[in-house]
C-alpha positions, 0 to 999 in steps of 0.5 A: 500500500504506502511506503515507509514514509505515508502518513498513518492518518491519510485515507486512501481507497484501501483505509478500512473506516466503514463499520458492516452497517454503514457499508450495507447502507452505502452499499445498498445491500443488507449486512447479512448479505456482506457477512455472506460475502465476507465468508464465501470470500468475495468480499473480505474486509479488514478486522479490528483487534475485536474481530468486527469488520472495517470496509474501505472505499474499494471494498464498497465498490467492489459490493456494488460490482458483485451485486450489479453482476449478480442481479443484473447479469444473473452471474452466480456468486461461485462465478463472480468470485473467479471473475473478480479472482482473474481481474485481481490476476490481471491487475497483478500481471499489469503491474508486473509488466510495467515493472519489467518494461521499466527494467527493460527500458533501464537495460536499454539506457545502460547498453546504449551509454556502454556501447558508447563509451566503447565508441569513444575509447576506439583508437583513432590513429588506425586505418580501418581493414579493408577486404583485399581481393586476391587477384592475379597480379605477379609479386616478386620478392627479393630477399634484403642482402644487408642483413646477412 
């Protein structure tokens, strides 16, 4: 969620602050239906230390997203569990994704600055190899008579 340095009081969409009550109200479904959800694990809040349950914003949209599927799509609730199994999966897979792509984008800055400083350290006092073909052409060779 935050790192080290996040405020302990800031509220984000993962805070859980709702009571079941407030959370069947804003929810639109009645608190029997969420401890359902809760157990069949559809839904699972967070516990305070006494074991009472403590929603956040996304929890309340996620009941919102199970009710709409299962009244108004008539999707089961062992079938929206494995629907929002696989958006978790997906999310998860986006992430890891983007973490690798800035890897890979990372790797390609840092052997493009390599190869350039292999560039820049060439010998430039050297005559490039040009290919000699082989051709026909008579080399006579006479031994130095000086060195003898």
């Amino acid at each position: 969620m935050g790192g080290p340095n996040r405020n302990p009081y800031e509220l984000t969409d993962e805070t859980p602050v709702y009571v079941i009550s407030v959370a069947a109200q804003l929810s639109g479904l009645h608190p029997q239906t969420l401890r359902q959800y809760d157990r069949l694990g559809l839904v699972s809040p967070d516990r305070t230390a006494g074991r009472g349950r403590r929603y956040s914003a996304r929890d309340i949209t996620l009941l919102r997203v199970v009710q709409r599927l299962s009244q108004e799509e008539g999707i089961n609730l062992a079938g929206i569990k494995r629907i929002i199994e696989l958006e978790n999966q997906v999310a998860a897979l986006q992430a890891r994704v983007a973490e690798l792509q800035q890897s890979v984008d990372g790797a390609a800055v840092a052997m493009r600055q390599r190869e350039q400083q292999v560039h820049a350290s060439y010998r430039r006092d050297l005559v490039p190899y040009q290919d000699v073909r082989q051709s026909s052409a008579l080399v006579v060779w006479r031994p130095d008579r000086r060195r003898r």
